[in-house]
C-alpha beads as a LAMMPS data file, in Angstrom:
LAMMPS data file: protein, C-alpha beads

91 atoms
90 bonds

1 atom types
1 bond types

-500.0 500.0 xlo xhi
-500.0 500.0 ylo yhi
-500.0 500.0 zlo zhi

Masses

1 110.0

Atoms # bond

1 1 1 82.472 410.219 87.858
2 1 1 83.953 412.469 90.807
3 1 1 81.119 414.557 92.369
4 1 1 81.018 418.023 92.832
5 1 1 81.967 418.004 96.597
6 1 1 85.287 415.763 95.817
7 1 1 86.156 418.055 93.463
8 1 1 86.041 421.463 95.621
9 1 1 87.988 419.142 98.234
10 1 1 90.543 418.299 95.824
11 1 1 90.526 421.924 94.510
12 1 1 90.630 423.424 98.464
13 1 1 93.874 420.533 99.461
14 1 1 95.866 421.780 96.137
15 1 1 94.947 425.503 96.736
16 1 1 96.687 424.508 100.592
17 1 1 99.498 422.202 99.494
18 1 1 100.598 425.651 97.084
19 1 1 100.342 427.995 100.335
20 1 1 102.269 425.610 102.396
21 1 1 104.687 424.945 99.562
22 1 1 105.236 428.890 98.707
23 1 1 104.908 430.028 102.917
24 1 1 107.188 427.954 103.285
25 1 1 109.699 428.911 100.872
26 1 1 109.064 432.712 101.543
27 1 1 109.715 432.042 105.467
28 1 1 113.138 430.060 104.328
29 1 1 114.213 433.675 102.304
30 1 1 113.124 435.719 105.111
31 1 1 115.040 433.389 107.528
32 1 1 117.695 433.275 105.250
33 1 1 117.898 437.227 105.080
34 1 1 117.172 437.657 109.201
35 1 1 120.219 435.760 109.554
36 1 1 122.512 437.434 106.707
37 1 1 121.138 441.056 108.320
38 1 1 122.231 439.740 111.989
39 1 1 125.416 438.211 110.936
40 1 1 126.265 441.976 109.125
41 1 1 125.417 443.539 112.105
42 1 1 127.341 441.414 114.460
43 1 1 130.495 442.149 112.192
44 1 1 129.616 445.780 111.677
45 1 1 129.740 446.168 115.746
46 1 1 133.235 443.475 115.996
47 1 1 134.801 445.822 113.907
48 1 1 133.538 449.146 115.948
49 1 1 135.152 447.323 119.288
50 1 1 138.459 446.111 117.288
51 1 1 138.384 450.135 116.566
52 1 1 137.866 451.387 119.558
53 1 1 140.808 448.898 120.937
54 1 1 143.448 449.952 118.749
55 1 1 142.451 453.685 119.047
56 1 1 143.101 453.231 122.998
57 1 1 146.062 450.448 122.836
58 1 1 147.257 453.556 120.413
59 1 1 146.595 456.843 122.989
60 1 1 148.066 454.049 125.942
61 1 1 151.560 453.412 123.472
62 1 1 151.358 457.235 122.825
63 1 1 151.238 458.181 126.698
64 1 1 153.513 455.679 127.320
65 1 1 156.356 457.233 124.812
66 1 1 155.297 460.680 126.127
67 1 1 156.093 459.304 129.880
68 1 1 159.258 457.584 128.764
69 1 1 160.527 461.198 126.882
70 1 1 159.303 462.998 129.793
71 1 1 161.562 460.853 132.331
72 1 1 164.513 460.602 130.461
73 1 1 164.345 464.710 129.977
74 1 1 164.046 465.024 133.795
75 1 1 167.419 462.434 134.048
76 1 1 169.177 464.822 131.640
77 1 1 168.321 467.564 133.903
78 1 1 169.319 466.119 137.062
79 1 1 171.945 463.874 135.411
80 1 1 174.158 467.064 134.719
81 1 1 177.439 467.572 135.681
82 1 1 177.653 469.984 138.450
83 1 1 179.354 473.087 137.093
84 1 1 182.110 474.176 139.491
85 1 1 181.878 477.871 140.045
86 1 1 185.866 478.120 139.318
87 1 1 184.878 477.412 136.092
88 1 1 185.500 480.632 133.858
89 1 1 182.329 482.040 131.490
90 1 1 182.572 483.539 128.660
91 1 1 181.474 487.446 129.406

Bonds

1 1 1 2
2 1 2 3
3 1 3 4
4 1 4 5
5 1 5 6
6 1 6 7
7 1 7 8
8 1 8 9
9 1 9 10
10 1 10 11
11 1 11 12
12 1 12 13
13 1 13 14
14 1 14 15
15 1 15 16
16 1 16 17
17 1 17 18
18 1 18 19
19 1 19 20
20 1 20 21
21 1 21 22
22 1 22 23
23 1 23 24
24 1 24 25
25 1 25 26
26 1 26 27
27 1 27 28
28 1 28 29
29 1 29 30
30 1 30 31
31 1 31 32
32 1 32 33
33 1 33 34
34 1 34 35
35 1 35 36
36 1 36 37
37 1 37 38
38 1 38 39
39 1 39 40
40 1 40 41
41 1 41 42
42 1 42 43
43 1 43 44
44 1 44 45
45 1 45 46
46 1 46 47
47 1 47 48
48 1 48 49
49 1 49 50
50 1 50 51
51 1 51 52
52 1 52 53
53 1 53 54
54 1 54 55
55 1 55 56
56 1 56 57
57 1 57 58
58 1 58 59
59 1 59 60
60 1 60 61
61 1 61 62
62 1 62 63
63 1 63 64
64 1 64 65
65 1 65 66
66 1 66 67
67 1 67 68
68 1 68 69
69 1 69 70
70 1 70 71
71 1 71 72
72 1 72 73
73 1 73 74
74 1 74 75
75 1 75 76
76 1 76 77
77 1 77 78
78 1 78 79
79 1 79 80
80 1 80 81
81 1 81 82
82 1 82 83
83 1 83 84
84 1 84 85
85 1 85 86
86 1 86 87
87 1 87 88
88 1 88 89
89 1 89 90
90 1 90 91
C-alpha cells in the first residue's frame, strides 16, 4: 500500500511534469510568434528602403533627363546659324 506522503509526491512530480510539459509548449508558440513578428518587421522596413531607393534612383533619372534637355536646348541656341544681316526680312 503507497502511503499518504508518496502519494502527494507523486501527485506534486505529475502536477510539475504538466507545467513543464505545457510552459514549455506555450514558450515554443510565443517563440514561434516573436520570430514570425520580427521576420514581418524586418520585411516591412526592406521594402520601405527598396522604396525609398527607387523613389531617388527615379528623381536622379528624372534630373538627369531634365539636365540632358536642358543642354541640348542651350546647343540649339548656340548651335544656330549666324544670320547674315544681308539677309532680307519679311516687313
Amino acid at each position: 500500500m503507497v502511503g499518504k506522503f508518496e502519494s502527494n509526491k507523486d501527485m506534486v512530480q505529475e502536477i510539475a511534469e504538466s507545467a513543464a510539459t505545457h510552459v514549455g509548449k506555450i514558450a515554443t508558440i510565443i517563440a514561434g510568434a516573436v520570430r514570425d513578428v520580427t521576420r514581418e518587421i524586418g520585411d516591412f522596413v526592406t521594402d520601405g528602403i527598396e522604396m525609398r531607393e527607387a523613389a531617388k534612383a527615379a528623381r536622379d533619372d528624372d534630373k538627369d533627363l531634365t539636365d540632358d534637355r536642358a543642354l541640348t536646348d542651350d546647343r540649339a541656341l548656340t548651335d544656330a546659324p549666324a544670320r547674315d544681316d544681308d539677309t532680307p526680312t519679311a516687313e
